[in-house]
Residue, then its C-alpha position, 0 to 999 in steps of 0.5 A: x315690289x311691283x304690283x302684279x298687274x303692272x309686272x303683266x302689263x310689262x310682259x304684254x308689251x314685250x308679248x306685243x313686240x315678239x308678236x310682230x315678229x311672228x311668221x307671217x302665215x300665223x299672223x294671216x291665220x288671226x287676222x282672217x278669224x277676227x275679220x270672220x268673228x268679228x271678235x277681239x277674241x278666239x277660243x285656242x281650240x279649233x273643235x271644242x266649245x262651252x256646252x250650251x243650256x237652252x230655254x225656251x220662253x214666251x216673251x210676254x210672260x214673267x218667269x222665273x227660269x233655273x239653270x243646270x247650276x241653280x242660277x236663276x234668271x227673272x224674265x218680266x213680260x216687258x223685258x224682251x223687244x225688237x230693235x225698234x223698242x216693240x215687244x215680241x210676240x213669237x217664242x223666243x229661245x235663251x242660250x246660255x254658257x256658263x263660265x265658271x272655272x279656268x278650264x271653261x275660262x280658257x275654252x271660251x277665249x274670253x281675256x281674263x283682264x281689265x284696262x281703263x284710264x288707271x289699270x292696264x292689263x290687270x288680271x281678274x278673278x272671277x267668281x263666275x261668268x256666263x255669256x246670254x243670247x236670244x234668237x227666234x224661229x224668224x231671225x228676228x233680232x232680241x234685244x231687252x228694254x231698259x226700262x224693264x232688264x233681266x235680273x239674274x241670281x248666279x250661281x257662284x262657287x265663291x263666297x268670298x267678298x269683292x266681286x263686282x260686275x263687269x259686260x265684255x265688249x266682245x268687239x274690243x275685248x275690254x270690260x265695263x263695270x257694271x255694279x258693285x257687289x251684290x251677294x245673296x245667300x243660298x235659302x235652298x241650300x240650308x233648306x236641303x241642309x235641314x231636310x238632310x237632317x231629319x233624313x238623318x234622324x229617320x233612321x237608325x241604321x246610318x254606318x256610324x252606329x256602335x255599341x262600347x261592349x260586344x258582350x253588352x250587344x250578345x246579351x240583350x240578342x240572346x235574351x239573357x241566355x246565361x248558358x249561351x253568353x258564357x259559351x262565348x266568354x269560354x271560347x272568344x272564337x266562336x263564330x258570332x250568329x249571323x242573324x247578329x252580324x245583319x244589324x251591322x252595328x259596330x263593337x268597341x271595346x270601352x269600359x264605362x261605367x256611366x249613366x244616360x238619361x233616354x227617352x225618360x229613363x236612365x241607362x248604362x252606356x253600355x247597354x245603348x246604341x250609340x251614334x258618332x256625331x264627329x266620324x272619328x275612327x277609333x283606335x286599335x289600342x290592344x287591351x279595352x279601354x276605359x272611359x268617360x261621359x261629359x254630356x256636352x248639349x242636349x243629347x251629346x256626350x263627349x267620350x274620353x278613352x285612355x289607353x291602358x296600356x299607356x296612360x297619356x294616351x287618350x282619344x276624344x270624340x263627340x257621340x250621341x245615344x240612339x236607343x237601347x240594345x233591348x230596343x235595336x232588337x225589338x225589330x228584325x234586321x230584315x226591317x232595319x235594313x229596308x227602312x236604312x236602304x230607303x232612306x240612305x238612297x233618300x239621302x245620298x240624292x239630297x248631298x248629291x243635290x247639296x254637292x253641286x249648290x253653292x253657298x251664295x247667289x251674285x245679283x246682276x242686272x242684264x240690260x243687254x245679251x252679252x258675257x257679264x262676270x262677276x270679278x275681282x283684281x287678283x292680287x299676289x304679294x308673292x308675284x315675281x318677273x321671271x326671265x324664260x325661254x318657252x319651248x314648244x313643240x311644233x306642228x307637221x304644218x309649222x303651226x306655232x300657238x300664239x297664246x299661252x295660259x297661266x292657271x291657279x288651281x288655289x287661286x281659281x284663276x287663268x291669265x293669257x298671255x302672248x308668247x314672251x320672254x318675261x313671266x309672272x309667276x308666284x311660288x303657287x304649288x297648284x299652278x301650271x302653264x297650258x297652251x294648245x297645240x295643232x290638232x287642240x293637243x293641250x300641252x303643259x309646263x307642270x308645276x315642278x317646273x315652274x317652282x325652280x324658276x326664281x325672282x333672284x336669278x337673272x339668267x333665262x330659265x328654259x320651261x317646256x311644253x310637254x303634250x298630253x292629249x287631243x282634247x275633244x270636249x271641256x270634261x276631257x280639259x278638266x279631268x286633265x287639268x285636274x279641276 
């Protein structure tokens, strides 16, 4: 089978040749926006555009600046110059725009393929990639000395091995690799993990607390009232106190008849509250079932349940003793509640921090402003050339869109390609094919489509364009793209 950047590299051409051969006023159209750019390369979108982060800085002082993904960059005071090699003395403005999943990918326009001596057309998988510019108040050009760079901790959202660094000449579109692979773990996030887990422990109130007996928790709530408890066993329909119910401790029906070391003490199980360490949900089995403990580690027991009604059902889970009933009750419900809301707001902003942390940092060194990525070559062993007929709506002017982008959603990838006949697919059911209508419609050949396309059929296979909104900004491409 041939490798996948060497099938791209074949359909390019063919993509070349039917450029030529386009109407000639699209043709006008690319050639006055590259004389205007001066870039190798154009967004597909007429009015949306990477959102920007801006710092500003003053040059003579090292720091250390964190971006809105926790990337962090490393200014020396020496790092910042004019074109003569002179530090700058006057502040100075970073811009940033980070790039760091197909939507931004295909916002930005940036080709997502490497060339050299060896290598044509080879599609890249990026692990992250951002473009940095400088300006000043006095449009005094930035440049960054050599002998003192800009080091840069990027944020990743692959923790995966391969990555190695690559500077885009924006002029000719091609890359420059740059160094091999630096990959640095993420201290703040464990430490956010470790500060989640004492929040955790704070408080005894946290949704998964439970106890194996009803009655067990009815007993220890009403002091050992025999007359009261047994007008309960009496009549299982009378309503359970409400003052009960504000604990919010859950009741299963387990029958064990198990010991626990607590706090220096040796308890039933089923005179404790317990904790689920794995959030298993417990089955609705009819009739209450029996059970045993097998303490596991310090403090965590493995429950076993069987089914009564049928005795090679059984249910497993991991749970963990937090304190007795007796004690649950020691302190109103009023009181738990406010310690558990304080806390679980605590909490619910650490995982909402921990959520968008990723797991490692890529090391680069930036010697000049510019877009840098952190690749791999993507490589698909299911790769196949499939024979097509592309059909896409034209617009009220005639306008014809030039470029098309193959996207992974599994892979994490976005491959451009010109209008042709030939295409690399792979039987991927995360992929689909975006392309940008007049007005900046996204328009998409969905999955369904392209899964019926087959290497063993050697006839044409029609996919359509179908659109599907105007977009206006990348969070409205992304919720439709699904990332």
């Amino acid at each position: 089978m041939k490798p996948i950047h060497t099938m791209i590299a074949n359909c390019m051409i063919v993509s070349s040749l039917l450029l030529g051969a386009c109407n000639t006023s699209v043709h006008k159209n690319k050639v006055k926006a590259k004389a205007k750019n001066k870039l190798a390369y154009t967004s597909p979108f007429k009015s949306v555009s990477l959102p920007k982060e801006s710092f500003v800085v003053q040059p003579n002082v090292s720091q250390i600046i964190t971006t809105q993904n926790g990337s962090k960059i490393y200014m020396d005071s020496l790092s910042l110059v004019d074109k003569d090699g002179v530090p700058i003395t006057e502040p100075v403005t970073l811009h940033l725009q980070s790039i760091m999943d197909p939507a931004e990918m295909i916002t930005s326009g940036i080709p997502m393929k490497y060339s050299d001596s060896e290598n044509k057309n080879v599609p890249f998988q990026s692990a992250g990639m951002f473009e940095i510019q400088a300006t000043t108040a006095s449009g005094q050009e930035v440049m960054i000395d050599k002998q003192h760079p800009i080091k840069m901790d990027l944020s990743s959202y692959s923790a995966e091995n391969g990555f190695s660094n690559f500077i885009l000449n924006k002029k000719t579109g091609l890359w420059t690799k740059t160094e091999e692979e630096t990959k640095i773990p993420n201290m703040d996030k464990e430490i956010i993990r470790r500060q989640l887990a004492k929040l955790k422990g704070k408080t005894a109130f946290n949704n998964e607390l439970f106890v194996f007996d009803f009655y067990s928790l009815l007993d220890e709530f009403l002091n050992n009232n025999e007359k009261e408890i047994y007008s309960y066993y009496k009549n299982p329909n009378k309503a359970i106190p409400k003052r009960l119910l504000k604990y919010g401790v859950d009741a299963e029906r387990i029958l064990c008849c198990a010991q626990v070391d607590i706090n220096e003490n040796k308890l039933p199980a089923c005179y404790l509250v317990w904790e689920s360490v794995d959030r298993k949900k417990f089955p609705n089995w009819e009739k209450a079932s029996y059970a045993k403990l097998i303490k596991k580690e310090d403090n965590v027991y493995e429950l076993t349940c069987t089914n009564p009604d049928d005795k090679t059902e059984t249910f497993i889970t991991l749970i963990r003793p937090k304190m007795a009933i007796k004690s649950l009750f020691k302190f109103g419900p009023e009181k738990w509640d406010t310690n558990y809301a304080e806390t679980l707001k605590e909490i619910q902003e650490q995982e909402s921090i921990l959520a968008k942390m990723n797991d490692v940092y890529r090391a680069l060194t930036i010697s000049q402003f510019g877009v840098y990525n952190c690749d791999r070559f993507y490589q698909n062993p299911e790769a196949f050339e499939a024979i097509v007929e592309l059909v896409v709506p034209k617009g009220k002017n005639g306008f014809v869109p030039e470029r098309f982008f193959y996207v992974s959603k599994r892979d994490k990838i976005s491959i451009d390609y010109a209008f042709s006949k030939k295409l690399i697919l792979m039987k991927d059911e995360s992929a689909a094919l975006y392309t940008v209508l007049e007005g900046d419609v996204l328009a998409k050949v969905d999955t369904e489509q392209l899964l019926k396309c087959s290497k063993d059929n050697p006839t044409s296979q029609k996919l359509t364009f179908k659109p599907l909104a105007k977009i206006n900004n990348t969070n409205e491409l992304k919720e439709l793209m699904g990332i």
